[in-house]
C-alpha positions in Angstrom: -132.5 207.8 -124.9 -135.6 210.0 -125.5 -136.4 210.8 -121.7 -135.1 209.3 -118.3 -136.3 211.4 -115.3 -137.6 211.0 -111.8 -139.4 212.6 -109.1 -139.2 212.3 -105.6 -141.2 214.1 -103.3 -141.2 213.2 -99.3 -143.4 214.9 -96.5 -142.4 214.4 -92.9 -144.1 215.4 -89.9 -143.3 214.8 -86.2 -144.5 215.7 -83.1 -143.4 214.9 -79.6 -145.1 216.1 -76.0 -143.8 215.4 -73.0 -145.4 216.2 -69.0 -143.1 216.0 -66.4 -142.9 216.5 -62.3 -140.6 216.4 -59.8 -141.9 215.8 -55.9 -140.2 215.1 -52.6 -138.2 212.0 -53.4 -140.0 210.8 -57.0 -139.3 212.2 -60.9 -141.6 211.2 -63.3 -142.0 211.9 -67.1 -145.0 210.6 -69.4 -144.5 211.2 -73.5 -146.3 211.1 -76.5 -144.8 211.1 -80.3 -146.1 211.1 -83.5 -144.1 210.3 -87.1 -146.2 210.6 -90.1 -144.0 210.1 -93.4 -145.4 209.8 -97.3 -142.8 209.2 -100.2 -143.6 209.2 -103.4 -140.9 207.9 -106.3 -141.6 208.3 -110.0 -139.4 207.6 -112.9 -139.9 207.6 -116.3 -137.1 205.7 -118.9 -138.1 205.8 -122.5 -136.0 205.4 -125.9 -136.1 207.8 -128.7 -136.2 207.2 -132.9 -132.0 206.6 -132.5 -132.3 204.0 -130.0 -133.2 201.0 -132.3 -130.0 202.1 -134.7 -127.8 202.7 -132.0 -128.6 199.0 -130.6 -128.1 197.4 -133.6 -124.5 199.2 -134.3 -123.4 197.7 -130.8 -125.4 194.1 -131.7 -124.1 194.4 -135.0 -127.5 193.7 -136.5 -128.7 191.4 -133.9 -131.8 193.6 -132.4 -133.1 193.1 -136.3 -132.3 189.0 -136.3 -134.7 189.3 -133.3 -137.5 191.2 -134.2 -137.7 188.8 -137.4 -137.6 185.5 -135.3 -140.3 186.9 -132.9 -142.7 188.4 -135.5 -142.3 185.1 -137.5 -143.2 183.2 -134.3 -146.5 185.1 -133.9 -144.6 186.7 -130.5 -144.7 190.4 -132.0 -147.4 192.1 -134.1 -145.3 193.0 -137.6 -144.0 196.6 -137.3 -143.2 195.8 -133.9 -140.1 195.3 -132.3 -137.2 195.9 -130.2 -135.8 199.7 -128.7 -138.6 201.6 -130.9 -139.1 205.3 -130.1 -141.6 205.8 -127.4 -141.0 202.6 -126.1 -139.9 202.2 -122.2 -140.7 201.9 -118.5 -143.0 204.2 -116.1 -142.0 203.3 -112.1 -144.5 204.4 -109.8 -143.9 203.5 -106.1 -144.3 204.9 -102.8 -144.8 204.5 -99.1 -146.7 205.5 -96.6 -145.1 205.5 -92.2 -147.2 206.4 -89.3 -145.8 205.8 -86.4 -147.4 205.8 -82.7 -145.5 206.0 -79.5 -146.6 206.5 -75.6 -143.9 206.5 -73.4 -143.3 207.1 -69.2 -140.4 207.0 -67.0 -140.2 207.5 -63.0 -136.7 208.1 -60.7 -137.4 207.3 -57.3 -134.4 208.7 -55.0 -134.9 206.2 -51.9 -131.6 207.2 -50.5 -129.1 210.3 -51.3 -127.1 208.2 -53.2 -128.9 205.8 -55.0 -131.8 205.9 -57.6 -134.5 203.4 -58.8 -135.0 204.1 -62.6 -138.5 202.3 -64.0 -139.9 203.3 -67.2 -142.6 201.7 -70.4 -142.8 202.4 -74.0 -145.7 201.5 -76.3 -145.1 201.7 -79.8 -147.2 201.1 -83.2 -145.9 201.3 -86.6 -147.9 200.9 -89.7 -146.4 201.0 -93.3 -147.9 200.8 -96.7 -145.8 200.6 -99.7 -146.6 200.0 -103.4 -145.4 199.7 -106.6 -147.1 200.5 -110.1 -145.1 199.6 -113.5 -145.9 199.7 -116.8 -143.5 198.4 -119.5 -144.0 199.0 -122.9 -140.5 197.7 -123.8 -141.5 194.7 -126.2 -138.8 192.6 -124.0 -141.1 192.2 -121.3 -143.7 190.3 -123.3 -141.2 187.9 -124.8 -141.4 184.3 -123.8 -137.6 182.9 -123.6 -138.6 179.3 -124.0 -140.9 180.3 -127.6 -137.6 182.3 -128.3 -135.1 179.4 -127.7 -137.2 176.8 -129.2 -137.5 178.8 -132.6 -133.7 179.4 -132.7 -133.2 176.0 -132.7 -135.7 175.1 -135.2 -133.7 177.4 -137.9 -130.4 176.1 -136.9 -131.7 172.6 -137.1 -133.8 172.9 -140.6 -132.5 176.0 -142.0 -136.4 176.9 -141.9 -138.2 180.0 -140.8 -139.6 179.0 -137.3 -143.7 180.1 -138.1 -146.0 178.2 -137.3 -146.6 176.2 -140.4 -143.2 175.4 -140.4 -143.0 174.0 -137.2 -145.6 171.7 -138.3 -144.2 170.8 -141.3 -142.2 167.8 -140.1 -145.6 166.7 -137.9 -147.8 166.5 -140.9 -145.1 164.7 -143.0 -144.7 162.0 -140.1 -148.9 162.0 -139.4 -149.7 159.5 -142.0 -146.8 156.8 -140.4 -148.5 157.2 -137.0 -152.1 155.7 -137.2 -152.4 157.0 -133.3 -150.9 160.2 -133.4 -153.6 163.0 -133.0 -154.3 165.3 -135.2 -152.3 168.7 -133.9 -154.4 171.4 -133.7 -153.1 174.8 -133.1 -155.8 176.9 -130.9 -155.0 180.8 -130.7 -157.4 182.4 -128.1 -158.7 186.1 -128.2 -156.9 188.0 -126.0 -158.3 191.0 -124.2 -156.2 193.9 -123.3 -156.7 197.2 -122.5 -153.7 197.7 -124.0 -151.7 196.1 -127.0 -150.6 192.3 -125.8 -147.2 193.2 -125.8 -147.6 195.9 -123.3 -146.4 194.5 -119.8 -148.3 196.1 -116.8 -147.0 194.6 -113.0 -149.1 195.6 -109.9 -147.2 194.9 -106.5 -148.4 196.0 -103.4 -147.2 195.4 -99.9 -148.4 196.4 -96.1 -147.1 195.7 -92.6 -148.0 196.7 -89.4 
């Protein structure tokens, strides 16, 4: 493991006021209070150059069967794969409480030994959380159905599963199938501010 640290830093404040009186027969109390709470979370997980070795000693060479099988699919650019050093995950979250309350209460004493007891209580709470990842962990960018599919195809056929491959068995059976259409494999340009197999997820919540 290269890194794997976290942050947490909270600020609380709170404030209450309260006005009370007592007259002949009648106590009364009106209140105010205030919660204002911010808590930020960050953590930071990322592997080191001994990570992909130490992976494959426990998979006993598994990690490298996969990164073959996706870069032959066209999943991974080549040179890419599976626990490479400065590969990982970067959690950002937080949340944001304010909390609003007015409150009142009044005793009235109508008799020496009994007491009417009355009293309201507004409150408001408003929170906003969120959460920022990004994943550069090639895992997140894998599709497990491509993944499944091309194990399959190389039990079944003993064949690498690229592309041309996985045609292969079309384009033999296309001349015996006067209505079959012609399969076309369309690749479209991706645009990414960062490499493809870079995963970025954007949640935000907010209640009040």
């Amino acid at each position: 493991m290269g890194e794997n640290s976290g942050d947490t830093d909270i600020k609380t404040f709170t404030q209450e006021f309260r006005l009370s009186q007592s007259l002949d027969n009648i106590d009364w109390m009106l209140g105010a209070y205030y919660f204002d709470e911010t808590v930020d979370y960050d953590n930071v997980v990322t592997y080191d150059s001994a990570m992909n070795p130490y992976g494959n000693i426990l998979s006993q060479g598994a990690i490298n069967d996969i990164n073959q099988l996706l870069q032959a699919t066209g999943q991974l650019p080549p040179g890419v794969g599976f626990l490479q050093a400065g590969q990982g995950a970067l959690d950002f979250t937080g949340q944001d409480d304010k909390t609003y309350s007015l409150f009142g209460q009044a005793d009235w004493h109508f008799t020496d030994q009994w007491t009417l007891t009355g009293g309201l209580n507004y409150t408001k709470v408003k929170k906003d959380a969120f959460v920022n990842q990004l994943n550069s962990d090639v895992w997140s960018s894998v599709s497990m159905v491509q993944l499944g599919f091309a194990a399959a195809f190389t039990q079944l056929t003993g064949l690498p599963p690229t592309p041309e491959k996985i045609l292969l068995p079309i384009q033999v059976l296309q001349p015996l199938q006067r209505h079959w259409p012609t399969p076309v494999v369309h690749r479209k340009p991706g645009r990414f501010a960062t490499p493809p197999w870079i995963y970025r997820n954007y949640n935000c919540c907010r209640h009040s």
